[in-house]
C-alpha positions in Angstrom: 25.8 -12.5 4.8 27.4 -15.5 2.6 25.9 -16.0 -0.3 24.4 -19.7 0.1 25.1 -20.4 -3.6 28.9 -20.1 -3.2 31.3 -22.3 -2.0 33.0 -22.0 1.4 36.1 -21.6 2.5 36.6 -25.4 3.4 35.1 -26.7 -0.3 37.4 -24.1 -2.1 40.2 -25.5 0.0 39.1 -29.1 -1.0 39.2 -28.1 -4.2 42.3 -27.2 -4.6 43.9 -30.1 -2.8 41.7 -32.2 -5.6 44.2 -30.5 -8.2 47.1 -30.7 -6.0 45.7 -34.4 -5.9 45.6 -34.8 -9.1 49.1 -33.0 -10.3 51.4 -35.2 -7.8 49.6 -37.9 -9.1 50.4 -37.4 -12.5 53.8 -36.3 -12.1 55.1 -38.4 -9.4 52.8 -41.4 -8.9 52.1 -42.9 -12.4 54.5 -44.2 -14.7 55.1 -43.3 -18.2 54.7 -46.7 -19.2 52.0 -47.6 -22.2 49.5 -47.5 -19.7 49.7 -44.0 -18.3 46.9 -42.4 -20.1 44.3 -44.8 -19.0 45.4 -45.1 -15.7 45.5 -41.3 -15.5 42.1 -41.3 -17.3 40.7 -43.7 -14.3 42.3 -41.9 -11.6 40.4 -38.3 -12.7 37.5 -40.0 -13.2 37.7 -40.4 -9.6 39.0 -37.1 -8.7 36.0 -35.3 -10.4 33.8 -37.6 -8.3 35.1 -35.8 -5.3 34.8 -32.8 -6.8 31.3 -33.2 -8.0 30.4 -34.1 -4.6 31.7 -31.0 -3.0 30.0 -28.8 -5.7 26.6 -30.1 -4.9 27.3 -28.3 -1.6 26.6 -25.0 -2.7 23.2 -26.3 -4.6 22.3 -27.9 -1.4 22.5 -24.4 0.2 20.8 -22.8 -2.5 18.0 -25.2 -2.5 17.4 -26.9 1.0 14.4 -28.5 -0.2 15.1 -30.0 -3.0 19.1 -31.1 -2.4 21.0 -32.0 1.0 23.9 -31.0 2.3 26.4 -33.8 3.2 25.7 -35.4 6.6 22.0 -33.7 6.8 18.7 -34.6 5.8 16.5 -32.2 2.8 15.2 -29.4 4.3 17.5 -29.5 7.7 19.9 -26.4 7.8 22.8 -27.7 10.4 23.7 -25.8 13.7 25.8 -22.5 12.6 25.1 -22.9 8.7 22.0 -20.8 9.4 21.4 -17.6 6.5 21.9 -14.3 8.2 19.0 -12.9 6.4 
């Protein structure tokens, strides 16, 4: 049995293409201009919203009826998400 209040395989893998993300960005996308560190600055901002999002996953799992899991309702476990215990 998975515990529900860990991440699964597919969130830890988004997470680390959020830091992959986030280090080509920074090395290879933005300038070094006078700007950099507030466009960097904006750009995480962003980032961590994705990453926030795919964290409240595993409190979704954790607590069915009080948070939901991305494309479900409170309360609804999806098909194959089921706890084995």
């Amino acid at each position: 049995m998975t515990d529900p209040g860990l991440l699964t395989e597919a969130e830890h893998r988004a997470m680390d293409l959020t830091v992959e993300l986030v280090n080509l960005i920074a090395g290879e996308i933005v300038g070094h201009g006078r700007t950099r560190e507030s466009d960097l600055n904006e750009l995480v901002r962003d980032i961590h919203a994705v990453q926030r999002t795919i964290l409240k996953q595993a409190a979704a799992r954790a607590y069915p009826d009080r948070y939901r899991l991305l494309g479900c309702e409170v309360g609804v476990v999806p098909a194959g998400r089921e706890s084995d215990g």
